[in-house]
N, C-alpha and C positions, 0 to 999 in steps of 0.2 A: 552252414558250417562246412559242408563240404568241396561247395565251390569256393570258401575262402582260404583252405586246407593249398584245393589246388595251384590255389592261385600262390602260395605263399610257399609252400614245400614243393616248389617246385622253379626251372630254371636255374641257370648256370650261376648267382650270383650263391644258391642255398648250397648246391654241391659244392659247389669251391668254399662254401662256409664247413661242409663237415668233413673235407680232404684235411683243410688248415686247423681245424679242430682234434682231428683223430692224430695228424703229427704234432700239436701242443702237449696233448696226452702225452707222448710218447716223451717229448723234452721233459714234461714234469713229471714224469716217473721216474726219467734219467735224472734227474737233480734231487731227489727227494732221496733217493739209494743215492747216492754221488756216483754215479755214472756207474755203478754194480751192476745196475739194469740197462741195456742199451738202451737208449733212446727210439732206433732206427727198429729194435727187434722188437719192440713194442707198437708203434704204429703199425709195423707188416704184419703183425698177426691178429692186429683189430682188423686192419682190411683182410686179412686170410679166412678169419672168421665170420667175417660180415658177406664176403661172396659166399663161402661154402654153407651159409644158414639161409642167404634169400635178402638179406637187411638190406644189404647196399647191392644196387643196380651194378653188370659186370662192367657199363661205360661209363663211370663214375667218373672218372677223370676227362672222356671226352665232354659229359653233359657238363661239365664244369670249366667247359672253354680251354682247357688245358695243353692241351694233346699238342697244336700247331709251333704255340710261344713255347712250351714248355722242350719241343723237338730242339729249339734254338739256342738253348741256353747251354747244352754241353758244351757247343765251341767258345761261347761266353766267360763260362765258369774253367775252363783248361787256360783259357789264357791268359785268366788273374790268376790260377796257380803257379804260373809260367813264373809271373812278376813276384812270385812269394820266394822262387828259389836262390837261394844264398851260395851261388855258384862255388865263393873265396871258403865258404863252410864245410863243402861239397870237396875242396880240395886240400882243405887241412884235416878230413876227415877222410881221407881217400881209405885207410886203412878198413875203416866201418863199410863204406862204401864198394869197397871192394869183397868184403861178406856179406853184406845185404844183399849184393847184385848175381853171387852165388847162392845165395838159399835163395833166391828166386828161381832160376836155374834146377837147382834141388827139386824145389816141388814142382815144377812143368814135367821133371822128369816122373817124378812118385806118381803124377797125376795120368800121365801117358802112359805108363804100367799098370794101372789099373785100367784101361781103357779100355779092354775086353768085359770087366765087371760091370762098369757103368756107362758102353758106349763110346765111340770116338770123337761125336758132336756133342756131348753132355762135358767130356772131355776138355775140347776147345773152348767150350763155353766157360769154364768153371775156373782155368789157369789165371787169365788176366782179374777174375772176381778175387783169389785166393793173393795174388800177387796186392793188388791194387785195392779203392775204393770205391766208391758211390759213380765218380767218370768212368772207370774202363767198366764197371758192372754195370752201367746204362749203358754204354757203348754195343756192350757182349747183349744183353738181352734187348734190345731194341733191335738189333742187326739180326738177332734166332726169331723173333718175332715176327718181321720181316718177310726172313726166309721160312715161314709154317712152322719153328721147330720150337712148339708150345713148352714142352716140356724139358730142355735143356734153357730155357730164357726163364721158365719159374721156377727152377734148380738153382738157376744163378743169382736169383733175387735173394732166398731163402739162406742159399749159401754165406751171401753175403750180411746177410741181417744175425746169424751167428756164428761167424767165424771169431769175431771177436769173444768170443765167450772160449774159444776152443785154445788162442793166444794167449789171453791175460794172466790168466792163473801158469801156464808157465812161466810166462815172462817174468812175471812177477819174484815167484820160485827161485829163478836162476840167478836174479836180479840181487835176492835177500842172501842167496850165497857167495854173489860176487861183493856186494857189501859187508858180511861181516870176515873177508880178505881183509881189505881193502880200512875195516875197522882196525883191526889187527897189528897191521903194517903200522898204521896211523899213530895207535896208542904206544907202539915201539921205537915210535921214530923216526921208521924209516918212509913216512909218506908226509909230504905236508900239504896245506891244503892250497891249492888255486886260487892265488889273489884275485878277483878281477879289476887288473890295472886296465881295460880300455882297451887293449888290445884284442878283444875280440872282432870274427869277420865281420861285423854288422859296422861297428866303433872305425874300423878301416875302412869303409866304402867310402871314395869321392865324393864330394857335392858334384853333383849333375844336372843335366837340363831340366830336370823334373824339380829339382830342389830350389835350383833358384828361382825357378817360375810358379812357387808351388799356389799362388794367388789366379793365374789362371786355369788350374786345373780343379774345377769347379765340378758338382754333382755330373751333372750334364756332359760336360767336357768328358768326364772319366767313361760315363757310359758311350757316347760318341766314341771314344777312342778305342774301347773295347771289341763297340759292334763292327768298326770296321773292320779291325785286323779279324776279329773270327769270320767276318764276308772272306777277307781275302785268303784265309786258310779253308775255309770249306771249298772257296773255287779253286786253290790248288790241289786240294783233295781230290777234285773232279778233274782235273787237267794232269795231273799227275800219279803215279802210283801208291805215293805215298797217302794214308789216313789225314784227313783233318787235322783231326786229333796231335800229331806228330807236330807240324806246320802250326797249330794253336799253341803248343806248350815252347818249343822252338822260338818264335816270336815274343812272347811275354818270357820267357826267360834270358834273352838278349837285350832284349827293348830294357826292361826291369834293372837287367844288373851293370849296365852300362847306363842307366838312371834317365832313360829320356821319356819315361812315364813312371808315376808313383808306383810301391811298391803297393800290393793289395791294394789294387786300383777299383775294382769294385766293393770295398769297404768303404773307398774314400769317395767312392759315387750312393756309396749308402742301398748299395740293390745287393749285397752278395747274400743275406740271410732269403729275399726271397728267391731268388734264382735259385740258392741248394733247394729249398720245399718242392722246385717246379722240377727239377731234376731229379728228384726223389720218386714227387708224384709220375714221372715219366715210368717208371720202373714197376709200379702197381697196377698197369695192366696184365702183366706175364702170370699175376696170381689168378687170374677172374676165371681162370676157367677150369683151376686145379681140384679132382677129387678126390677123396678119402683115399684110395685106390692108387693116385699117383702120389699122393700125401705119404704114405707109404712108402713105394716104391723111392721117390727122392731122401725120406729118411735115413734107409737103408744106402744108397750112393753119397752121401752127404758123412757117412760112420763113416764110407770105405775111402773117402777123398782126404779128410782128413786127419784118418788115422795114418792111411799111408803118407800123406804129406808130412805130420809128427814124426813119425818112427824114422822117414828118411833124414829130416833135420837132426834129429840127435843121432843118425849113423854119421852123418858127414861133418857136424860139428861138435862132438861130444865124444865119439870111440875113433874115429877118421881124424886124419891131423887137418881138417880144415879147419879148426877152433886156429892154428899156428897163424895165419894171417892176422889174428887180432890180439894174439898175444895170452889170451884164457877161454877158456871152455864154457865159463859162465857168463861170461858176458858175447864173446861169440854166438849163444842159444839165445842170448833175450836179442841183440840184433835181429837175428835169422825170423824170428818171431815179430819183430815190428812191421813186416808185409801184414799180418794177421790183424793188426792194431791202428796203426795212421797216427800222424799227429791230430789231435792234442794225446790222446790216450798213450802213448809212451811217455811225455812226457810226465800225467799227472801219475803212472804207474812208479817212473825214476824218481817221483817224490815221496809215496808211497810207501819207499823200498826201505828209500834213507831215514825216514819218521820209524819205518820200522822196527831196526835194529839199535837205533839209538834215541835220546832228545834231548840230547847236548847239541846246540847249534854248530858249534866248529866241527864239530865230527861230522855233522850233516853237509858240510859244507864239503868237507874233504871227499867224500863218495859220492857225490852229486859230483863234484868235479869231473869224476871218470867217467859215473855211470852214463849221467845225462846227456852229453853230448853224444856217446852213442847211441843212446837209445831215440834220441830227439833224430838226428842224422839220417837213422837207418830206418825209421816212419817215416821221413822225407824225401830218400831217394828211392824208397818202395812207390810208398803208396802215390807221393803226390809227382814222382820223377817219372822214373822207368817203367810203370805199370799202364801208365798212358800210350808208351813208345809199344810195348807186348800188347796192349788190345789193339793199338792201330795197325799190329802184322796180324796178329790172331782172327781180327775181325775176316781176312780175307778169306778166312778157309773153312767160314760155315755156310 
């Protein structure tokens, strides 16, 4: 029995069976709350739990073959984000864009003010995590890893697995006060609701070389096309000053919006669900080695990251006239708050908001109209824009 134990619970095919296992947990927790429960913070804390008890082995991810392919996939996965972005959306929404790219701003700053309390490399580590998502937070803790700095790369994992907890319930807040305005206005008259005649940025893009050839751009074809351009953004990474990272997002967002590759190109190669789990899993080494002691100690920098990050976004968009670029104060805080969030999560919060206050369809139709676009917008040039471009500067200075 023993030697069949071994022979079976053991080997890279059984660990990669309970990586992929402990992150389905974590989906089907997320879906069974409707995403109440992170997904993300629930896998990281079965694996948090499983090192700090002895259950799961600290190279869990290396015995399960991970480690090499899974290094690969960030410039992968940046540069079908690249091809996600809706540049014409980006510049009909400048006004959003222009407050998201400020409360980013904001909190590098909140964060580098506390940088006495929690360190200056715990600091640099935590900006691009608080700013962005799952990429610049692999980026940031891979690159602290790397460099020895154990404890600002398991900060930044941590950080990132509830940040989102720390976002939604304001966003949300500000969100149900910007909608019952916006109800208000509606039922007086003075607002009417947003046809959609077609004219949206998507409804405007060109047919392009991607579109009329879309019979050759087959599983294969998409992955090919992907792995090349992230080859030739990681060799200009090396040839150049500039991050990968920058050069990966840069090309799929050129390539994408000028249509000479499908958009979610690796949706359409059918790899992007696993490449996120492999980028995921790259991130769950920086826990393996965390004790009670530093469990603690990140607790406590984790209160003071962001509370001061919070407190500064409602100085500068709530009592500070930075709210005036967007026109309200409530909808300026749930922007500001969509670095905290990403898409999908702004946008199933912006539905959320409008179910909330009302359930009269037209009515829901009329405050979606406002909210959503900002709040979809301002999750898109956070987390999956400009948060890429700040880890690939941030990354240089741990």
């Amino acid at each position: 029995m023993e030697g069949f134990l071994k022979i079976v619970a053991n080997g890279p095919f059984f660990y990669f069976f309970i990586v992929a296992a402990i992150f389905a947990i974590g989906d089907f927790a997320g879906t069974i709350t409707k995403a109440k429960l992170s997904s993300v913070f629930v896998a990281l804390l079965l694996f948090l739990i499983g090192f700090m008890s002895g259950v799961l082995p600290a190279d869990i991810i290396k015995k399960a073959g991970l480690i090499e392919f899974g290094a690969m996939t960030s410039a992968l996965l940046v540069f079908h984000m690249g091809t996600m972005i809706n540049i014409k959306q980006l510049i009909q929404e400048y006004k959003t864009v222009i407050t998201a790219v400020l409360s980013m701003i904001v909190v590098m700053v909140a964060v580098l003010a506390v940088s006495p309390i929690i360190g200056m490399k715990n600091a640099i580590t935590t900006i691009p995590v608080l700013n962005g998502g799952i990429i610049s937070t692999q980026i940031m803790t891979t690159s602290a890893q790397k460099a020895g700095l154990l404890l600002p790369a398991a900060l930044g994992t941590l950080l990132y697995a509830i940040k989102k907890f720390a976002g939604s319930y304001p966003a949300s807040f500000f969100g149900v006060k910007e909608a019952k305005i916006i109800l208000e206005e509606y039922r007086a008259n003075k607002l009417k609701p947003v046809a959609q005649d077609g004219k949206s940025a998507e409804a405007a893009v060109k047919e392009g070389f991607a579109d009329r050839n879309k019979k050759y751009f087959t599983d294969f074809v998409c992955i090919a096309v992907s792995v090349g351009f992230a080859w030739i953004a990681v060799s200009l990474g090396k040839l150049t000053p500039i991050n990968f990272s920058i050069w990966a997002l840069l090309s799929g967002a050129l390539l994408g919006y000028f249509r000479f590759v499908p958009e979610r190109i690796l949706e359409k190669g059918k790899t992007s669900g696993l490449l996120s789990m492999l980028v995921f899993a790259i991130i769950v080494p920086s826990l393996a080695k965390v004790t009670l002691n530093d469990l603690i100690t990140m607790g406590f920098y984790m209160i003071v990251i962001l509370g001061a990050s919070l407190a500064a976004l409602y100085l500068v968009f709530y009592i500070l006239p930075g709210w005036k670029i967007r026109g309200s104060k409530n909808l300026a805080m749930g922007i500001a708050l969509g670095q905290f969030l990403g898409f999908p999560a702004t946008f199933l919060i912006a539905n959320e908001v409008a179910k909330a206050v009302t359930e009269d369809e037209k009515e829901q139709e009329a405050i979606l109209a406002v909210i959503m676009p900002s709040y979809v917008v301002a999750g898109l040039a956070t987390v999956t824009t400009f948060s890429i471009v700040i880890a690939g500067i941030f990354v240089n200075f741990l």
